[in-house]
N, C-alpha and C positions, 0 to 999 in steps of 0.2 A: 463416559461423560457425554451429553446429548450436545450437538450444535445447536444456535441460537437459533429461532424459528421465529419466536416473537418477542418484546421487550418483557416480558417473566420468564423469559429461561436466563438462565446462567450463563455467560460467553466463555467461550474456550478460552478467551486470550490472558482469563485469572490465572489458569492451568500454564499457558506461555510462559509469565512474569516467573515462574513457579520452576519451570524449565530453565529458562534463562540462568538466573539463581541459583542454580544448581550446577550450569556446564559452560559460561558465558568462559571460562578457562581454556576451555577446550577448545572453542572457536577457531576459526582459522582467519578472524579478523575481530581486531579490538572492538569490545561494548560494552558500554557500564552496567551494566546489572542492576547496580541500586537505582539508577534513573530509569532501567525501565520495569522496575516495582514498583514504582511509584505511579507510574504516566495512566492516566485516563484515556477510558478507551472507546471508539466509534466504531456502531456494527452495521455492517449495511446487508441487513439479511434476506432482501431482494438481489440477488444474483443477477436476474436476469434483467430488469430493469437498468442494474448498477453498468450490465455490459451492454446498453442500446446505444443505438445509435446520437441521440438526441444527447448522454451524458458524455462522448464520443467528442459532440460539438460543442459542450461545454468546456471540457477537459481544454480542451483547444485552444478555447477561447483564451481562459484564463493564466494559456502558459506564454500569452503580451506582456507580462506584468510579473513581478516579485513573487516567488511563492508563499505563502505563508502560512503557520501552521494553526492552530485553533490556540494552543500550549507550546510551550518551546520542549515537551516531550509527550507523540500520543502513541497509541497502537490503533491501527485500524484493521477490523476484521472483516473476511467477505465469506461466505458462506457459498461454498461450492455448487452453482444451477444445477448441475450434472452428477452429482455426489453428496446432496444434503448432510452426510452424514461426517464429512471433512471440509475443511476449510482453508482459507488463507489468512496470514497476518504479518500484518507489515508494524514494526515499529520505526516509529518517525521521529529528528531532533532537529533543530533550529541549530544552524552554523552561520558565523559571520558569512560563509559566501552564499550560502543558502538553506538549502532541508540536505540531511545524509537521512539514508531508509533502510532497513535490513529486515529480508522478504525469510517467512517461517510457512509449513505445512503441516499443517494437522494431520496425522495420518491415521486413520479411522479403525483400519487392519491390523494395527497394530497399538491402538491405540496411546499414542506418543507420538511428539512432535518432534520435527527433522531437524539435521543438524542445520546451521542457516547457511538459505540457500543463496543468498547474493546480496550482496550491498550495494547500492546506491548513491551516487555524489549526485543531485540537483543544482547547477550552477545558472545565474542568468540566462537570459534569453531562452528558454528552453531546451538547453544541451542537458546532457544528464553522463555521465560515467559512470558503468556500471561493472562487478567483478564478482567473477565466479570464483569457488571453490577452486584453490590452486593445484588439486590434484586432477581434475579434469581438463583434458586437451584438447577435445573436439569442440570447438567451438557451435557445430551444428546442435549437440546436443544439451548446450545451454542458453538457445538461442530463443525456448520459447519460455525459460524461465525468466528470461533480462525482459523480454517483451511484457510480462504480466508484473514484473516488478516495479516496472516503470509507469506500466499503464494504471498501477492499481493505485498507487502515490496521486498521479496526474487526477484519475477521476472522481477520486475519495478530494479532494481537495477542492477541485468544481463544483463538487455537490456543496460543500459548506462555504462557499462563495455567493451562493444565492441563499435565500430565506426556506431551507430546507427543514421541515420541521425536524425534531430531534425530540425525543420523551426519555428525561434524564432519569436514571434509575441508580439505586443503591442496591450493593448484595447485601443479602441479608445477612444478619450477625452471625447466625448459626452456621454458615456456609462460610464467612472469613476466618472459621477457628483454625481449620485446618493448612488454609495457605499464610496466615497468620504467622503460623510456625516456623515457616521458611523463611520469613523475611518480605511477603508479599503488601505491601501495602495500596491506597490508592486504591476506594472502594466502589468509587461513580462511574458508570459508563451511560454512555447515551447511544439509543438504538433510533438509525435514518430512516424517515417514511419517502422513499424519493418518488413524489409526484409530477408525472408527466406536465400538467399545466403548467406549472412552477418553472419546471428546465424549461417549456417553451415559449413563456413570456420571460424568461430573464433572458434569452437565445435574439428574441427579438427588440429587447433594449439596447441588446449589444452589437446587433449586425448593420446599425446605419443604413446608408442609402446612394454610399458612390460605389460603383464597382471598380474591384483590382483586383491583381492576380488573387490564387486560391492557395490558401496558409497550406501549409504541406510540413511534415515529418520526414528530411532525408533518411534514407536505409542507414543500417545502423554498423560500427565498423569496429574492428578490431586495434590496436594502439597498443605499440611497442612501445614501451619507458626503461628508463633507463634502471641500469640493475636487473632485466629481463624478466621485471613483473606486465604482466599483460591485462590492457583494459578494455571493453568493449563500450563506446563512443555511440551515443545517438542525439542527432543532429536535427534543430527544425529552423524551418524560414518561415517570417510570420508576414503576412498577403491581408487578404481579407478574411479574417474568423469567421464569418458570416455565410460564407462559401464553403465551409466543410475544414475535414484536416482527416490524418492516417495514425489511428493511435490502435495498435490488433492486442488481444487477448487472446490469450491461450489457457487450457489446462495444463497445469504441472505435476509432475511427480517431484515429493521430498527421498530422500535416503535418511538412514540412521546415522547416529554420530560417528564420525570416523573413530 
């Protein structure tokens, strides 16, 4: 199955819903399945644009304020700069406290997606709690997946905060017969064109004109709860949006289902 390159290719994330549906059982954290068969989905098949600097200081921007999601259920997908051929995808829901996310990897080599790889709590103010597979201890080596989990929510969400064009697309009939099958429904996705002018006149409607400290992302921390389930905590002060913020992205590796 080819990754999305342009709005007429097919998005992997049909093939997710597909997955989901088949192993959401097996998880190591509760998801509904049938909501996310359903959910429509956002591709933002510029990698490199999605990871600059300028959607950086949108992302930023936008985490002063409530998050909110396009649909109270979507998937968004990013398309690997460095790996065309795999991707990311995060599905996203609407909770009374906020958005919860749960981050997926295409895996190209082997054609099949990983078991999930982290879940997400988005709460006010821009905290976020986020949690690894419970069989992994080392928190170093989950550290650059909580980073893209996070970041990938945050900057998919700035983008559609501004007038970001979107070219909504339908799969074709002949292509829904087979995930059909499974239970797959929910057949519209819309692919982002993200234009630099765009991020930097929405960048400059929102940076005002008094200065004050500079919005920042504290490091992000581990959290013992009770029952000896473990969270990893990432923490922002919000300053002047206008002056910058610290939101990093990584590549990740998925694994197979346990």
């Amino acid at each position: 199955m080819t990754p999305v390159t342009s709005s007429r290719m097919m998005p992997l994330a049909f093939s997710l819903k597909r997955h989901v549906l088949r192993h959401a059982h097996r998880f190591w954290c509760e998801i509904d399945a049938k909501e996310v068969a359903t959910a429509p989905i956002y591709i933002f098949p510029d990698g490199r644009r999605f990871d600059s600097d300028d959607v950086e200081r949108l992302a930023t921007s936008n985490l002063a304020g409530t998050l909110k999601l396009p649909h109270p259920h979507c998937i968004f997908e990013l398309q690997d700069p460095e790996q065309p051929e795999a991707c990311l995808a995060s599905y996203a829901r609407a909770t009374e406290a906020g958005v919860d996310s749960f981050l997926f990897r295409f895996l190209p080599e082997r054609n099949c997606w990983s078991d999930l790889m982290a879940a997400v709590e988005f709460l006010p103010n821009g905290v976020a709690e986020v949690m690894g597979h419970p069989k992994e201890q080392d928190p170093n080596h989950y550290a650059p997946t909580f980073e893209a989990a996070t970041s990938m929510v945050w900057r998919a969400l700035g983008l559609l905060s501004i007038p970001t064009p979107l070219a909504e697309q339908q799969l074709s009939p002949l292509r829904r017969r087979s995930f059909a099958k499974d239970g797959v429904r929910g057949w519209t996705y819309r692919v982002a064109d993200i234009q630099p002018h765009i991020i930097a006149s929405a960048l400059a409607e929102r940076s005002g004109s008094h200065a004050s400290p500079r919005w920042h992302i504290r490091r992000g921390h581990w959290r013992a709860l009770a029952g000896g389930r473990r969270v990893f905590v990432r923490e922002c002060e919000v300053g002047d949006i206008a002056r910058g913020g610290v939101i990093k992205d990584y590549q990740v590796n998925g694994g197979d289902l346990p």
